[in-house]
C-alpha positions in Angstrom: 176.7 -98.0 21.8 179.2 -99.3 24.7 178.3 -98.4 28.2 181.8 -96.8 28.1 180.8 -94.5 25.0 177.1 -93.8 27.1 179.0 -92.8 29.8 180.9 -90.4 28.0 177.8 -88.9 25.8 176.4 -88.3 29.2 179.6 -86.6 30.9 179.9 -83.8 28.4 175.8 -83.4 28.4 176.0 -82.4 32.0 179.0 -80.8 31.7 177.4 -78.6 29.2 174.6 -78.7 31.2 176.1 -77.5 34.6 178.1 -74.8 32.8 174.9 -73.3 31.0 173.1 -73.4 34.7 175.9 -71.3 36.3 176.2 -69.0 33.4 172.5 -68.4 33.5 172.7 -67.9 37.3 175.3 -64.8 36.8 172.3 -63.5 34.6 169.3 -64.0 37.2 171.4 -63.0 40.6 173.9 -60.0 39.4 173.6 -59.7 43.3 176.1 -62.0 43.7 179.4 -60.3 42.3 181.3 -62.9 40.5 184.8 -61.5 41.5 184.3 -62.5 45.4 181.2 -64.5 46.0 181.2 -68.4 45.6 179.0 -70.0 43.1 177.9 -72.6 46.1 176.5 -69.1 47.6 173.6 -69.3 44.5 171.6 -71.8 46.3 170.6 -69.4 49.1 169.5 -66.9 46.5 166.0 -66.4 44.9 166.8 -69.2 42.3 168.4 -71.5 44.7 166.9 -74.4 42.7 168.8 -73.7 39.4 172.3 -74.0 41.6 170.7 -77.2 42.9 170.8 -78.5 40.5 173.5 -77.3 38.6 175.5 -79.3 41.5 173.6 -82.6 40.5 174.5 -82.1 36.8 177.5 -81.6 38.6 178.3 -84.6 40.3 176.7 -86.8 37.3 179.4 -85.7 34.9 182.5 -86.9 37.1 180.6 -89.8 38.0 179.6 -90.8 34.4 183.8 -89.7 33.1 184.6 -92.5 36.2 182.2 -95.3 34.4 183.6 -94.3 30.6 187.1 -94.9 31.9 186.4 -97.6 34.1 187.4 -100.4 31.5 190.8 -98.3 30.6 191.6 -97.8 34.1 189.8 -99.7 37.0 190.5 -98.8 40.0 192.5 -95.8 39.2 189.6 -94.1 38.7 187.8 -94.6 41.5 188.6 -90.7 43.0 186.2 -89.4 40.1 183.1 -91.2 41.7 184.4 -89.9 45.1 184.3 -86.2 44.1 181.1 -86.7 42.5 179.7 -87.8 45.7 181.0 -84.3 46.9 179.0 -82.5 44.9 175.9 -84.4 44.8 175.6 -83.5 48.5 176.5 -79.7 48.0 173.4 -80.2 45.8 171.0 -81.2 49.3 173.2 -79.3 51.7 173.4 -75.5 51.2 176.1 -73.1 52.1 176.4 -70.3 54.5 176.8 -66.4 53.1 180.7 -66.2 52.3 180.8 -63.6 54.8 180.2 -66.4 57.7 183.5 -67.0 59.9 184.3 -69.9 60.2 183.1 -70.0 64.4 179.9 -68.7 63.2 179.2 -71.2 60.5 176.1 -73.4 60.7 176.0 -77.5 61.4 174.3 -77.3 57.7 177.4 -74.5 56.1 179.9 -76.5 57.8 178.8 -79.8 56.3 178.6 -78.2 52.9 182.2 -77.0 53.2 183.1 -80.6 54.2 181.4 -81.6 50.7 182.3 -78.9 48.7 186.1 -79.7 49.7 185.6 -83.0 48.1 184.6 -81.9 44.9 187.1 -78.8 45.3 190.6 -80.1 46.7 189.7 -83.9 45.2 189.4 -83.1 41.7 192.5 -82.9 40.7 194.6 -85.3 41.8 191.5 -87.8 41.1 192.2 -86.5 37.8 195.8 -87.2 37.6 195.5 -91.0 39.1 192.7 -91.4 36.4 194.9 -90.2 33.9 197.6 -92.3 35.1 195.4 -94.8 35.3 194.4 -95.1 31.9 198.0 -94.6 30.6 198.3 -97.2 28.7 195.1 -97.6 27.1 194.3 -94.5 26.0 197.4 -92.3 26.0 199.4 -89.4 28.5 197.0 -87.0 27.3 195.2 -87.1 30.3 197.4 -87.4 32.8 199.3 -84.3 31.1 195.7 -81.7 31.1 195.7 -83.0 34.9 198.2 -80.2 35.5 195.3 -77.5 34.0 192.7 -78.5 37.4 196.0 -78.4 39.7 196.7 -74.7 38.8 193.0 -73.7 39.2 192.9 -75.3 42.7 196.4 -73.7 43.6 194.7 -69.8 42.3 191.9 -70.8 44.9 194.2 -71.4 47.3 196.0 -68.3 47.0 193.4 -66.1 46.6 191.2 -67.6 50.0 194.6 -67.5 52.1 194.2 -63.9 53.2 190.5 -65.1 54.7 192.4 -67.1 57.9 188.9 -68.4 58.8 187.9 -65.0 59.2 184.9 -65.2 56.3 185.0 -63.8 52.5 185.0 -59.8 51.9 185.0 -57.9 49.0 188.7 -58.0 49.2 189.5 -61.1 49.1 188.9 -62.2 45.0 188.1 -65.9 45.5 185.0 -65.6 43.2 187.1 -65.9 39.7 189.4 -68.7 40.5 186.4 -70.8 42.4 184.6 -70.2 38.4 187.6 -70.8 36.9 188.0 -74.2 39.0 184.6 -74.9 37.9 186.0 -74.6 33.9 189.2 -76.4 34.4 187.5 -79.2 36.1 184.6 -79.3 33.7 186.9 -79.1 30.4 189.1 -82.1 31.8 185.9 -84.8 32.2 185.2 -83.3 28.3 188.5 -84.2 27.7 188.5 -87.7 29.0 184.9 -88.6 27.3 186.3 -87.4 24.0 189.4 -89.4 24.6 186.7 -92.3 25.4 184.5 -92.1 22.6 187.8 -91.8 19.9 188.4 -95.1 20.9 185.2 -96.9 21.4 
């Protein structure tokens, strides 16, 4: 096999791999109701391991889509090893509760929101400049299921504006479109290391 065709093999692996990790999570910490709380809020919890790393599974599967494309789309794809920087350090630095404001939050909550951010808000257009990117090669398909990550981010958005700094409540329903972030963004590195391995 290629190193392109490895690279993809390994991207959905811990794609799957980071999916399964979460879905078990919402089975070992009911605690932590899906509809508000933040999957990053996992590795405070009693299995604050598992989230660990989920977030290192996490950060190999963005980073492993960025080598499979790599000879489609050089330097184009460079934002896909950036994000997975992001979450690799979510993965050493944990978050603060959700209900933290912001002017409470710690040195260590802080710099996880910083990395988290990365992974979060740089996902997608890293996707859409891959895709781009890669264009020529391998097809618009990419570029086009760009547009699936954008509208995840955007229901984030919308959903956290009521917070205003103010820390997460039961009120405001960011829990759904953070998982739902988590999907989108997962199914579009599947995505690209199909694409990889139909043409390798």
């Amino acid at each position: 096999m290629s190193v392109a065709a490895i690279a993809a093999v390994t991207a959905i692996v811990a794609g799957g791999v980071t999916a399964g990790l979460v879905a078990i999570l919402h089975v070992l910490e009911p605690e932590y109701d899906p509809s508000w709380r933040m999957i990053s809020e996992y590795s405070v919890g009693r299995y604050g391991w598992v989230m660990r790393l989920a977030f290192v599974t996490m950060a190999i599967s963005p980073a492993a889509t960025f080598v499979a494309l790599w000879p489609f789309g050089g330097a184009w794809t460079i934002g896909l090893a950036a994000v997975a920087l992001g979450a690799l350090g979510a993965a050493l630095i944990d978050a603060d509760p959700i209900m933290t404001p912001r002017a409470q939050a710690t040195r260590v909550g802080r710099a996880h929101t910083v990395l988290g951010t990365m992974l979060l808000a740089g996902f997608p257009p890293a996707a859409l400049v891959a895709g781009v990117g890669v264009a020529i090669s391998l097809g618009w398909m990419l570029a086009i299921a760009a547009v699936v990550p954008f509208a995840a981010l955007v229901w984030f958005l919308v959903a956290a504006a009521p917070a205003h700094g103010q820390g997460g409540s039961p009120e405001i329903r960011i829990g759904w479109p953070d998982r739902f972030c988590l999907l989108a963004y997962l199914s579009w590195v599947v995505l690209a290391a199909i694409t990889v391995l139909s043409v390798v």
